[in-house]
Backbone and ligand atoms as CSV (ligand in chain L), in Angstrom:
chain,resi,resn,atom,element,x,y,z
A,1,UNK,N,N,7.066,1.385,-75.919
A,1,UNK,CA,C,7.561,2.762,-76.123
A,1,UNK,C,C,6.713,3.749,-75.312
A,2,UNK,N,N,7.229,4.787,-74.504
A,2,UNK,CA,C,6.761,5.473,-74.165
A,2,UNK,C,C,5.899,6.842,-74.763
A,3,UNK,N,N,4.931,6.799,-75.284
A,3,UNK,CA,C,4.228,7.943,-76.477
A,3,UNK,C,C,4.336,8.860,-75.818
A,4,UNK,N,N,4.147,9.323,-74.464
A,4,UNK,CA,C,3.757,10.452,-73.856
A,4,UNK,C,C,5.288,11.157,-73.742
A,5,UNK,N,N,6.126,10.343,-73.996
A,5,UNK,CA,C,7.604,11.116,-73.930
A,5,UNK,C,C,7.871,11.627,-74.827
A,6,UNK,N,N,7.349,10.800,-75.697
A,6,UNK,CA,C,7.704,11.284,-77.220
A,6,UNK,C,C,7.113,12.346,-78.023
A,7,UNK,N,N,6.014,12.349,-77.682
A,7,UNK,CA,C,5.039,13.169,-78.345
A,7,UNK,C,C,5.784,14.768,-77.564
A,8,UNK,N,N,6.045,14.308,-76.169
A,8,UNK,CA,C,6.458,15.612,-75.994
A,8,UNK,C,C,7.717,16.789,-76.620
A,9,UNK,N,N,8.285,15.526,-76.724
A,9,UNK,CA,C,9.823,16.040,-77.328
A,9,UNK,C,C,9.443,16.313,-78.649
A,10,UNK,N,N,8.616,15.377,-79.700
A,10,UNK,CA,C,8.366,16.303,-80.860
A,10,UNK,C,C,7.449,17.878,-80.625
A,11,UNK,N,N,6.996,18.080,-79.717
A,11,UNK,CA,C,6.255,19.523,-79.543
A,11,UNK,C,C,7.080,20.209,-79.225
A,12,UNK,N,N,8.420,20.038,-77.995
A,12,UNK,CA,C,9.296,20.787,-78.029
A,12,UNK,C,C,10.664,21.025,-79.202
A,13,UNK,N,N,10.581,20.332,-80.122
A,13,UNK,CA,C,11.437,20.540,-81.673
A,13,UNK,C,C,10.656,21.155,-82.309
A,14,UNK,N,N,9.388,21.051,-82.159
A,14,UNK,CA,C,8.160,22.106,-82.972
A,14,UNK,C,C,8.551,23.330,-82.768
A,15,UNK,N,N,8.643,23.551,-81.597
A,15,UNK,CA,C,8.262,24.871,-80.910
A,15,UNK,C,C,9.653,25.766,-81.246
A,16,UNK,N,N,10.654,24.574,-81.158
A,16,UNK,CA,C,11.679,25.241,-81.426
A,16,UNK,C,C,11.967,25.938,-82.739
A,17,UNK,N,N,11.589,25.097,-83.732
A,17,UNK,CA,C,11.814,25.238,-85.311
A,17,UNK,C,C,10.629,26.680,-85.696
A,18,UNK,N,N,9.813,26.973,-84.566
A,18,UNK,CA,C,9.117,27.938,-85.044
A,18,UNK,C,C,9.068,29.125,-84.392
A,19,UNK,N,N,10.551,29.564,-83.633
A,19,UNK,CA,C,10.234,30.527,-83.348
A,19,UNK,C,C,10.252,31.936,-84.286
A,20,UNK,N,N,9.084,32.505,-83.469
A,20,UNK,CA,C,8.215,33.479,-84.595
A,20,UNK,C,C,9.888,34.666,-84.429
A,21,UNK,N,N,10.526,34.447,-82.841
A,21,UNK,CA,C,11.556,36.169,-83.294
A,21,UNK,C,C,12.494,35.613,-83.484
A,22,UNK,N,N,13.135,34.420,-83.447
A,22,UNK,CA,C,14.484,33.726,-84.712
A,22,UNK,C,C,15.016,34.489,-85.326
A,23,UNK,N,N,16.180,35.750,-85.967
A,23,UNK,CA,C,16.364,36.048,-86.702
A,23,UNK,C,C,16.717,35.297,-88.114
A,24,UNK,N,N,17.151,33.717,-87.868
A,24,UNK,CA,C,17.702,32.829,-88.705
A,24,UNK,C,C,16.219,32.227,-89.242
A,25,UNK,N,N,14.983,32.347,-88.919
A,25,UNK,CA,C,14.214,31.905,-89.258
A,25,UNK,C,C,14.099,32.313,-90.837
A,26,UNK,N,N,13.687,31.101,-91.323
A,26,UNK,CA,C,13.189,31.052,-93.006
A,26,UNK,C,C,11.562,31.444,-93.805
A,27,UNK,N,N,11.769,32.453,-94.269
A,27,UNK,CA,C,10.414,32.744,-95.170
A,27,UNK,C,C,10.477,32.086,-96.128
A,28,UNK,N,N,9.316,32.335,-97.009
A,28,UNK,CA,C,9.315,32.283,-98.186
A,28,UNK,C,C,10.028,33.519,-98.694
A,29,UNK,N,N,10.819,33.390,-100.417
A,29,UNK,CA,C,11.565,34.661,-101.002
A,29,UNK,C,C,10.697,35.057,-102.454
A,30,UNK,N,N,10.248,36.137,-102.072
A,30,UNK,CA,C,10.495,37.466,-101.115
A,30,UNK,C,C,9.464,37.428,-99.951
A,31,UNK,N,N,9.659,37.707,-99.221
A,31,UNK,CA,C,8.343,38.494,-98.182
A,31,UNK,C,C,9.152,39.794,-97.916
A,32,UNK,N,N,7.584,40.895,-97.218
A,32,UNK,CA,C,7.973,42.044,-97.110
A,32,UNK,C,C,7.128,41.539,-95.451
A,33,UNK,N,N,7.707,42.653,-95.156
A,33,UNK,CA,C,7.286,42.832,-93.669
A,33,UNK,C,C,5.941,43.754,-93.346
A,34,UNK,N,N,4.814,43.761,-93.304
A,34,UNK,CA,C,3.611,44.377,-93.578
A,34,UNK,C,C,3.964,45.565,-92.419
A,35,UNK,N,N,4.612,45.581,-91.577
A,35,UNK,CA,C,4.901,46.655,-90.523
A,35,UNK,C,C,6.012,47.515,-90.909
A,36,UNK,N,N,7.260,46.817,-90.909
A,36,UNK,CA,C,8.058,47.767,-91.513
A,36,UNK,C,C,8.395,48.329,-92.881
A,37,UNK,N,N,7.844,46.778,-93.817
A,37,UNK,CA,C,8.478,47.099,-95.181
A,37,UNK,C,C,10.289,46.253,-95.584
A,38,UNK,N,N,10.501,46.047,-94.257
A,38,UNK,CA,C,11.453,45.520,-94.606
A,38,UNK,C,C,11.660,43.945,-95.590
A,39,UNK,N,N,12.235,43.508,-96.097
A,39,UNK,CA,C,12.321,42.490,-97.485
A,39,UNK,C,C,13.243,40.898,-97.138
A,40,UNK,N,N,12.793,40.458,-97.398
A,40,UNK,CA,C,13.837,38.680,-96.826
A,40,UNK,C,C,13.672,38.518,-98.347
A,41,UNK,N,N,15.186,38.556,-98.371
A,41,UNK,CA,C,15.878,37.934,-99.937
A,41,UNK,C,C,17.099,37.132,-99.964
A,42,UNK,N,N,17.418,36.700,-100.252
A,42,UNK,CA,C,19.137,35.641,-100.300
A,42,UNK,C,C,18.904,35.405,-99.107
A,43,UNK,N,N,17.855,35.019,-98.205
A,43,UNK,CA,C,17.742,34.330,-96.555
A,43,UNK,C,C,18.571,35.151,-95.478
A,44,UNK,N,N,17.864,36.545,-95.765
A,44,UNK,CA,C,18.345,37.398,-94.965
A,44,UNK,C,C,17.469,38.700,-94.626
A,45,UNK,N,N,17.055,39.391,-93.820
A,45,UNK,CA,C,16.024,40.703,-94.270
A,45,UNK,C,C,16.973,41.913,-94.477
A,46,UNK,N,N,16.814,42.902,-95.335
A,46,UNK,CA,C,17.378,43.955,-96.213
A,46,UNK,C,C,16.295,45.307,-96.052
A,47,UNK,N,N,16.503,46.499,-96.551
A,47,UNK,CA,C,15.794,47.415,-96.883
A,47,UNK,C,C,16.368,47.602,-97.900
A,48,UNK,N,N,15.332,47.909,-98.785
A,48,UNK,CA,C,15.650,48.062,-100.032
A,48,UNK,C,C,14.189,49.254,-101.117
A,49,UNK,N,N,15.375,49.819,-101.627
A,49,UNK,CA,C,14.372,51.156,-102.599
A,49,UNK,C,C,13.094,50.190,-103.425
A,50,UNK,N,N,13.380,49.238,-104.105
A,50,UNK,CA,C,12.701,48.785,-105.043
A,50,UNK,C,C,12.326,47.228,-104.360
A,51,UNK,N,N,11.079,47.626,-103.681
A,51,UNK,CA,C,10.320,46.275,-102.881
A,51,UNK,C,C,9.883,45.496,-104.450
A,52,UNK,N,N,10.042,44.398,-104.269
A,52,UNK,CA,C,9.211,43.440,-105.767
A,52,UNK,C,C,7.739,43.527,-104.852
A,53,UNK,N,N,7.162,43.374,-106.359
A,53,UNK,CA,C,6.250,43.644,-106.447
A,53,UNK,C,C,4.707,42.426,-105.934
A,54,UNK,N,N,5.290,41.477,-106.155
A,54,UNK,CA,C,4.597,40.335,-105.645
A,54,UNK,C,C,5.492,39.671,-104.789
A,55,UNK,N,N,4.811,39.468,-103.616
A,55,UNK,CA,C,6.083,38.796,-102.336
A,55,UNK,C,C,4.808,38.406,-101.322
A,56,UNK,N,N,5.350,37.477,-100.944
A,56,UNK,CA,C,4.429,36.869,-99.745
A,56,UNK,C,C,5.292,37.750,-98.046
A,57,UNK,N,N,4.103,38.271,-97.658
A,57,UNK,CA,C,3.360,39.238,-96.313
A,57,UNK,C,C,3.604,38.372,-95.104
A,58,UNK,N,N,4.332,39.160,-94.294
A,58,UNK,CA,C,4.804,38.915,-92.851
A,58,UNK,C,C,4.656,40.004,-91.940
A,59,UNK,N,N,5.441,39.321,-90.889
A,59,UNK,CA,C,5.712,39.952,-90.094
A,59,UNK,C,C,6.902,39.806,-89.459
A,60,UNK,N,N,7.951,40.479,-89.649
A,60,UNK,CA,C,9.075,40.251,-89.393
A,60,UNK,C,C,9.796,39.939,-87.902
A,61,UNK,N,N,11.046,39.293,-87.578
A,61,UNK,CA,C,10.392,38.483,-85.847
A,61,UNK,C,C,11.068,40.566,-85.489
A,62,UNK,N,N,11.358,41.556,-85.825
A,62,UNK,CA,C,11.984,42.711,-85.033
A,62,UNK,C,C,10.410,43.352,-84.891
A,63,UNK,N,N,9.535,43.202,-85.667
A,63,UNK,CA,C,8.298,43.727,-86.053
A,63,UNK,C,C,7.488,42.870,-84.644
A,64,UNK,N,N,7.672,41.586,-84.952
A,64,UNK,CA,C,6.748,40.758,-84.230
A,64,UNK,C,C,6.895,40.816,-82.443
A,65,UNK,N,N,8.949,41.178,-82.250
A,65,UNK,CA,C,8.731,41.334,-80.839
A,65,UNK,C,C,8.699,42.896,-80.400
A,66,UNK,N,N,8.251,43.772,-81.298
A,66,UNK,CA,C,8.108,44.985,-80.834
A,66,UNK,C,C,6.550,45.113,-80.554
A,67,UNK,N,N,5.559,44.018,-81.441
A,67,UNK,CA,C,4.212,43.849,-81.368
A,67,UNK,C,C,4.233,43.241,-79.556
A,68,UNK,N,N,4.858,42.652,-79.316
A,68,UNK,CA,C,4.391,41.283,-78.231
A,68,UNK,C,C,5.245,42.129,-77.034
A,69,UNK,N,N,5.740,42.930,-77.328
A,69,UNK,CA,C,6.846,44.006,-76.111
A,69,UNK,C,C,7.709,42.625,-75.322
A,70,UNK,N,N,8.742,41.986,-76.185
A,70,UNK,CA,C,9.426,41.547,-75.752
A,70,UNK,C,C,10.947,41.575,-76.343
A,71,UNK,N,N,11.533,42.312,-75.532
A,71,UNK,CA,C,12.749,42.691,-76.086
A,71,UNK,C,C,13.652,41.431,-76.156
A,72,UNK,N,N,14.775,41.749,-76.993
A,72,UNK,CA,C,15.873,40.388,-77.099
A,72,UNK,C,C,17.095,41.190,-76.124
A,73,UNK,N,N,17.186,42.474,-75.905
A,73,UNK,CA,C,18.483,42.960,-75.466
A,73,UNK,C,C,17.900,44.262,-74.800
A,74,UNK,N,N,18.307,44.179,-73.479
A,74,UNK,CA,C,18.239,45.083,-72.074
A,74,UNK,C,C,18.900,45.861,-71.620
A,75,UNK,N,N,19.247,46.964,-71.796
A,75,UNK,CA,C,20.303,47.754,-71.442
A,75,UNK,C,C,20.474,48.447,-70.668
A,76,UNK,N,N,20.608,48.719,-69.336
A,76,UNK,CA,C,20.050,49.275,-68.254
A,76,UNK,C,C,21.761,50.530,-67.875
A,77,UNK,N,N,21.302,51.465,-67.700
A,77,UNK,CA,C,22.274,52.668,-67.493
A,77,UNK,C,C,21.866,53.092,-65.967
A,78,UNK,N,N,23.085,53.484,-65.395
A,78,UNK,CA,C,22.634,53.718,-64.178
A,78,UNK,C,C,23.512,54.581,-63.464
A,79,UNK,N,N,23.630,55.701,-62.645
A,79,UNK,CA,C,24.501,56.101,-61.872
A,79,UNK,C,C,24.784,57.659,-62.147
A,80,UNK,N,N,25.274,58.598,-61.182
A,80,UNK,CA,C,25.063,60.019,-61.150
A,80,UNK,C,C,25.777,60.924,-62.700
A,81,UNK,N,N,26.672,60.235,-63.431
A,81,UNK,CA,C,26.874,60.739,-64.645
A,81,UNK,C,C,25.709,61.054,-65.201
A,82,UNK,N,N,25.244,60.317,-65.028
A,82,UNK,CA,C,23.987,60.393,-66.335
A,82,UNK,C,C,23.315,61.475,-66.398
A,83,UNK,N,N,23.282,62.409,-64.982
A,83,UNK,CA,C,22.791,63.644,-64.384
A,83,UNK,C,C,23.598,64.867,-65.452
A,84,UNK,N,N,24.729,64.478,-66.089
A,84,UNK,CA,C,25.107,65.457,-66.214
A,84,UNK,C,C,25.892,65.482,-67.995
A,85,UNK,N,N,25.613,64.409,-68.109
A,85,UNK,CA,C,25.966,63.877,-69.744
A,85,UNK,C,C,24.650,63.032,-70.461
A,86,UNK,N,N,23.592,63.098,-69.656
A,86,UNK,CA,C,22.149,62.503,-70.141
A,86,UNK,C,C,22.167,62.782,-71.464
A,87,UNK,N,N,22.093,63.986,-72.084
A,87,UNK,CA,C,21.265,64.232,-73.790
A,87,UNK,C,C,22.863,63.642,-74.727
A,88,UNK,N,N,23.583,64.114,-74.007
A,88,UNK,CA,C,24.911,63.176,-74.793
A,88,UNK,C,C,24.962,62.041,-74.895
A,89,UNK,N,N,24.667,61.334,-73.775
A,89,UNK,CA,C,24.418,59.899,-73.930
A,89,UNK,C,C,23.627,59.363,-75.488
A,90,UNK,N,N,22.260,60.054,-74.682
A,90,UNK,CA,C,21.229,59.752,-75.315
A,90,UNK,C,C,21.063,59.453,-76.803
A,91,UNK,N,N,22.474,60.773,-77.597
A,91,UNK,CA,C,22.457,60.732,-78.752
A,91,UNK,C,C,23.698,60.119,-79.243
A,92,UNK,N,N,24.080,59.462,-78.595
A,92,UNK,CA,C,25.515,58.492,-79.038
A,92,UNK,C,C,24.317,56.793,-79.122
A,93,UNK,N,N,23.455,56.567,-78.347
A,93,UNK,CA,C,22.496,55.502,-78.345
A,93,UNK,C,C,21.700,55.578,-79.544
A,94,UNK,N,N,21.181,56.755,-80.201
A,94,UNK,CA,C,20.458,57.089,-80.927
A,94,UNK,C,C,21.444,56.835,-82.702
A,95,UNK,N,N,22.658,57.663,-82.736
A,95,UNK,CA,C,23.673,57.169,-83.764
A,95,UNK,C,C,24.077,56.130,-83.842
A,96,UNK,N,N,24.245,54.842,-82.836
A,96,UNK,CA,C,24.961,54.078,-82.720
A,96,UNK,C,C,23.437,53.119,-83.553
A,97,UNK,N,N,22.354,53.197,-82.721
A,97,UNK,CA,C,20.755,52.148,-83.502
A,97,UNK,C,C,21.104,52.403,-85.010
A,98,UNK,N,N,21.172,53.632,-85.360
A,98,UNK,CA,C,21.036,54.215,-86.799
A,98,UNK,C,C,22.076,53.741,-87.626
A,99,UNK,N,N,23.192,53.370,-87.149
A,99,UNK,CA,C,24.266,52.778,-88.207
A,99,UNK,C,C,23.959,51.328,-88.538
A,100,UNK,N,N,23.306,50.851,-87.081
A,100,UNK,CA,C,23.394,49.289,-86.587
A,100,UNK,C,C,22.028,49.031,-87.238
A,101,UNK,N,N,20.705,49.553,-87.341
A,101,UNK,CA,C,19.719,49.410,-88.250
A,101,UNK,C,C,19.832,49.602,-89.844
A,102,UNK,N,N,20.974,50.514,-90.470
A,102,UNK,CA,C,20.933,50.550,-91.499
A,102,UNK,C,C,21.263,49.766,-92.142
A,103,UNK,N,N,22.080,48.606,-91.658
A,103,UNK,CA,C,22.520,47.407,-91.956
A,103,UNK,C,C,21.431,46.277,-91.794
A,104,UNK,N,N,21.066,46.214,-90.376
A,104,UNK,CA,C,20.556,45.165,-90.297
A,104,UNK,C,C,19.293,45.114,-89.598
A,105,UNK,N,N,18.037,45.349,-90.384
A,105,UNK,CA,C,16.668,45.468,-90.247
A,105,UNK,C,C,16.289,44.880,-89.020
A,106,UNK,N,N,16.454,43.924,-88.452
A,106,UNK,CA,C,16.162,43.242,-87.303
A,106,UNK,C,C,16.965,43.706,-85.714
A,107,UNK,N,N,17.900,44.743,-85.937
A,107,UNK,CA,C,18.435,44.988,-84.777
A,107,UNK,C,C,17.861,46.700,-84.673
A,108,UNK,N,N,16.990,46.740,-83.889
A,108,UNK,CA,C,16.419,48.343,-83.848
A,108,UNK,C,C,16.158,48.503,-82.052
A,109,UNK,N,N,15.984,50.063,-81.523
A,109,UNK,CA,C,15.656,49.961,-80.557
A,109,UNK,C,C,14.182,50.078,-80.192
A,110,UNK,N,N,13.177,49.255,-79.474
A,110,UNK,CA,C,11.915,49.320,-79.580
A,110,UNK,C,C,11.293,50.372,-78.262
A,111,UNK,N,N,12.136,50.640,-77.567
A,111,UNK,CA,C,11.860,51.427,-76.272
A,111,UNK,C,C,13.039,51.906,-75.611
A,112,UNK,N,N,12.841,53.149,-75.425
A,112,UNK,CA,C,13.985,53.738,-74.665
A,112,UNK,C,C,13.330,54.667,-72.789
A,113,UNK,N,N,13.522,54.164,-71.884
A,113,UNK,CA,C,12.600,54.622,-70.872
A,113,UNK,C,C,13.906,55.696,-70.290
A,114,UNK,N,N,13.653,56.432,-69.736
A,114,UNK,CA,C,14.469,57.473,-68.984
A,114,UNK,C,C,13.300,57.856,-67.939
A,115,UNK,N,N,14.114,57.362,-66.639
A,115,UNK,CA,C,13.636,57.530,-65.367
A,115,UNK,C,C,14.695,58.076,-64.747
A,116,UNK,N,N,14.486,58.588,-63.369
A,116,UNK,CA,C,15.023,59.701,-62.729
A,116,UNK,C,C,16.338,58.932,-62.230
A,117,UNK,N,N,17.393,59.106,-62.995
A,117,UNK,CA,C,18.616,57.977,-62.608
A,117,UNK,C,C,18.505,56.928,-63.227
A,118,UNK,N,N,17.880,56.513,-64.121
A,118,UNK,CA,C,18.523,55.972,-65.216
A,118,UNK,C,C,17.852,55.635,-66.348
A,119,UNK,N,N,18.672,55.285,-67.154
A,119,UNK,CA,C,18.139,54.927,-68.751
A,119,UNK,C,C,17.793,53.538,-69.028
A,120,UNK,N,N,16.854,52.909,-69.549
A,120,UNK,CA,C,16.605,51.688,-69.521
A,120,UNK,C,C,16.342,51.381,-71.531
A,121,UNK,N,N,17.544,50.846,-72.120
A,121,UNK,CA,C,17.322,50.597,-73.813
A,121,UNK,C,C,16.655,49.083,-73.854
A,122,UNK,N,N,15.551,49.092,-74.620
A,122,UNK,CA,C,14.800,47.601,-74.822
A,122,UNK,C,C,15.542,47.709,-76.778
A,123,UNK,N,N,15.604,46.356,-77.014
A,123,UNK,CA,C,16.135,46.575,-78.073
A,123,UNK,C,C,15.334,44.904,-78.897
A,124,UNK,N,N,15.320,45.096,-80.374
A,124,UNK,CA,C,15.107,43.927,-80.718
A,124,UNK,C,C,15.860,42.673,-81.078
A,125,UNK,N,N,17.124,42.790,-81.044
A,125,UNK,CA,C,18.037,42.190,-81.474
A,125,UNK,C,C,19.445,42.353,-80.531
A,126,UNK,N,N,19.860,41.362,-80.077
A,126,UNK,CA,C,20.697,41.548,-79.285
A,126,UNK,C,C,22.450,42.162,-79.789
A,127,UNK,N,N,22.464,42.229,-81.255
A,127,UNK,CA,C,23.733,42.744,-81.297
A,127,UNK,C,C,23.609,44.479,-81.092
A,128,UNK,N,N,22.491,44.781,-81.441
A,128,UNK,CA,C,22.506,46.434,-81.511
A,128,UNK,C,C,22.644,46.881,-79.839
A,129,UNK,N,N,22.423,46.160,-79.071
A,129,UNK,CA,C,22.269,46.241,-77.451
A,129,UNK,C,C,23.805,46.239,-77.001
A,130,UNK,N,N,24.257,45.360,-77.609
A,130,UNK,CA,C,26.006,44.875,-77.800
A,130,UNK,C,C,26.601,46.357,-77.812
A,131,UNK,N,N,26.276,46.354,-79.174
A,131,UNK,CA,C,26.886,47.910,-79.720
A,131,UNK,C,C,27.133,49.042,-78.546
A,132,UNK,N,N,25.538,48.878,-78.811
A,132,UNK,CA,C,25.463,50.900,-77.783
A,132,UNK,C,C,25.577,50.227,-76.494
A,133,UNK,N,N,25.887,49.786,-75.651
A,133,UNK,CA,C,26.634,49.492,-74.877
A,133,UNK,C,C,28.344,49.280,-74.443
A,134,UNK,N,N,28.991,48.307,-75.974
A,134,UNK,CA,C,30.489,49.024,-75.722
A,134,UNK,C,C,30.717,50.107,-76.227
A,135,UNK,N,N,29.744,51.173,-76.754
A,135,UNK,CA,C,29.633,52.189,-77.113
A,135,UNK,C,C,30.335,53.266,-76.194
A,136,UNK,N,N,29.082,53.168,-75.539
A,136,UNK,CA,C,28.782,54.059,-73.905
A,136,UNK,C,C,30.190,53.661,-73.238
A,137,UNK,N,N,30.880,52.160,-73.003
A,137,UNK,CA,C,31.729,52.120,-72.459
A,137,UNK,C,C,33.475,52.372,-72.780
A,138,UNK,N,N,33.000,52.484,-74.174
A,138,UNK,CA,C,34.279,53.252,-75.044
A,138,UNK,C,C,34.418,54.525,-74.856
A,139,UNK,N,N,33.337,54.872,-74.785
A,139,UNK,CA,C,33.155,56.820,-74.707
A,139,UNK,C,C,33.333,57.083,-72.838
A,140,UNK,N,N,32.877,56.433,-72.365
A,140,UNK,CA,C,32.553,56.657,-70.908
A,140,UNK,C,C,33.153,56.302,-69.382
A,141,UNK,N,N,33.675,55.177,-70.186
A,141,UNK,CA,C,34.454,53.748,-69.274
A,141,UNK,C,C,33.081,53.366,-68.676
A,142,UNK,N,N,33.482,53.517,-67.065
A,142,UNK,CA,C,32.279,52.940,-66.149
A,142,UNK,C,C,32.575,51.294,-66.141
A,143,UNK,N,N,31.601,51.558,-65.438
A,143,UNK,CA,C,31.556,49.477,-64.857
A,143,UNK,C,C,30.745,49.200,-66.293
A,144,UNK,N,N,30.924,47.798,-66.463
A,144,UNK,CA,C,29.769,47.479,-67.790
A,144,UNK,C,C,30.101,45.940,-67.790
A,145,UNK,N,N,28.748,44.872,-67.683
A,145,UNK,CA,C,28.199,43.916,-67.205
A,145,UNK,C,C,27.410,43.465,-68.035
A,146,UNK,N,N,27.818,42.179,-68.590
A,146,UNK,CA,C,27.091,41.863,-69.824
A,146,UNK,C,C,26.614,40.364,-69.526
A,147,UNK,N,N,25.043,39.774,-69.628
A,147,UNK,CA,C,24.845,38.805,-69.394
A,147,UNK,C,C,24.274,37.867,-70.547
A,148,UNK,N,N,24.244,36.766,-71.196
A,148,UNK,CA,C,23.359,36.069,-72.017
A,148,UNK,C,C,22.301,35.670,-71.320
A,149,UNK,N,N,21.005,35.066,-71.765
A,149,UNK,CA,C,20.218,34.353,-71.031
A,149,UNK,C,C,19.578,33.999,-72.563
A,150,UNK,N,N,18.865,32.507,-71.984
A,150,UNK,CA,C,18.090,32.341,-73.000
A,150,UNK,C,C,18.603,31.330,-74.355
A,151,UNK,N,N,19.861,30.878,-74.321
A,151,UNK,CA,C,20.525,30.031,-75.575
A,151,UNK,C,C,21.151,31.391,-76.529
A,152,UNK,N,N,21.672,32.251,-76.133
A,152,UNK,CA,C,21.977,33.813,-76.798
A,152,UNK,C,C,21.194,34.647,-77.099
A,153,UNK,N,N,20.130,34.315,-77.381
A,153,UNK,CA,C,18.152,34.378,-78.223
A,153,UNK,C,C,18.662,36.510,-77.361
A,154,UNK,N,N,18.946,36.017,-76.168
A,154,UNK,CA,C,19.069,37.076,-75.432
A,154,UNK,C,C,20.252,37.713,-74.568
A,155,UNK,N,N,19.664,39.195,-73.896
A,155,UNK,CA,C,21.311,39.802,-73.641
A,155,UNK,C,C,20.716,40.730,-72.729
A,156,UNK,N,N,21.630,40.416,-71.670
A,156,UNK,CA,C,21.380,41.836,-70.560
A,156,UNK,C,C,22.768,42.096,-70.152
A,157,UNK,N,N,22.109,43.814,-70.279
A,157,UNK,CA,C,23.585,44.861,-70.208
A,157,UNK,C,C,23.839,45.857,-69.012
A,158,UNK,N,N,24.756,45.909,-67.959
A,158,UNK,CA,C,24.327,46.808,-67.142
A,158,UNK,C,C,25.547,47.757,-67.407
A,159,UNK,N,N,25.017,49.423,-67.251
A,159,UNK,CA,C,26.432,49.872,-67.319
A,159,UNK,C,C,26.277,51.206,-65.879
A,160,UNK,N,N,27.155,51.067,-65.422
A,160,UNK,CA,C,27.321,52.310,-64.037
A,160,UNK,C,C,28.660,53.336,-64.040
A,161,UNK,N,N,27.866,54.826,-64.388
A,161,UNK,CA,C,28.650,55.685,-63.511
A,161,UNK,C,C,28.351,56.397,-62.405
A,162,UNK,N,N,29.604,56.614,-61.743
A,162,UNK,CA,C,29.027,57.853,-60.847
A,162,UNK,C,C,29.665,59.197,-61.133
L,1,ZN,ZN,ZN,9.087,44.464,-89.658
């Protein structure tokens, strides 16, 4: 038998079974999220008024890839509209996180860059990236370019007006 093959492939099922930003990943119930506060209960994370009171301490993976600055979803805006509907944009991106976080603790935006011609959304979770993207392209039209990478884990979004 080959050990050195093997051994490898169990490190890569390791590695797999543990990724730290997994949203499907399993805690113990309850944990709270020592960063946000947010709660994993019925194998899911929640916000909730009334945290229990004894719960085993995490770090949640939206918490953990906003720690490590690695986004799950890329949203890149680009093109001379933006010159002239920028703060509109801006706050249709901003309503759209806020509905899409109130639901679901793990989809938030962790960085929003605005450079001279364009907007760049880092996000933690790739459906909220989803969102404010057919967002923008519901409200806006424009070109809009959507890529997976990664086994879905991830998402890149391009959207262009002029
Ligand atoms: Zn958190």
């Amino acid at each position: 038998m080959d050990k050195g093959k093997y051994g490898r492939l169990d490190r890569l099922v390791q590695e797999k079974r543990h990724d730290p930003y997994e949203p499907r990943e399993k805690f113990p119930e309850p944990t709270i999220c020592k960063q946000c506060g947010a709660v994993y209960m019925d194998g899911r994370w929640t916000w909730t008024d009334n945290a229990p009171e004894k719960a085993n301490m995490a770090i949640c993976p939206a918490c953990r890839r906003i720690k490590d600055h690695l986004p799950a979803g890329t949203l890149t805006l680009t093109g001379k509209f933006l010159q002239s509907h920028g703060s509109e944009i801006m706050n249709l991106i901003k309503n759209e996180e806020r509905a899409e976080k109130a639901k679901h603790p793990l989809e938030r935006i962790m960085e929003i860059k605005q450079e001279s011609g364009s907007i760049v959304v880092l996000t933690t979770g790739i459906h909220v990236a989803r969102r404010i993207g057919e967002a923008i392209h519901n409200s806006y039209h424009g070109d809009y370019e959507l890529k997976y990478g990664d086994a879905e884990k991830t998402v890149f979004i391009a959207w262009h007006r002029d």
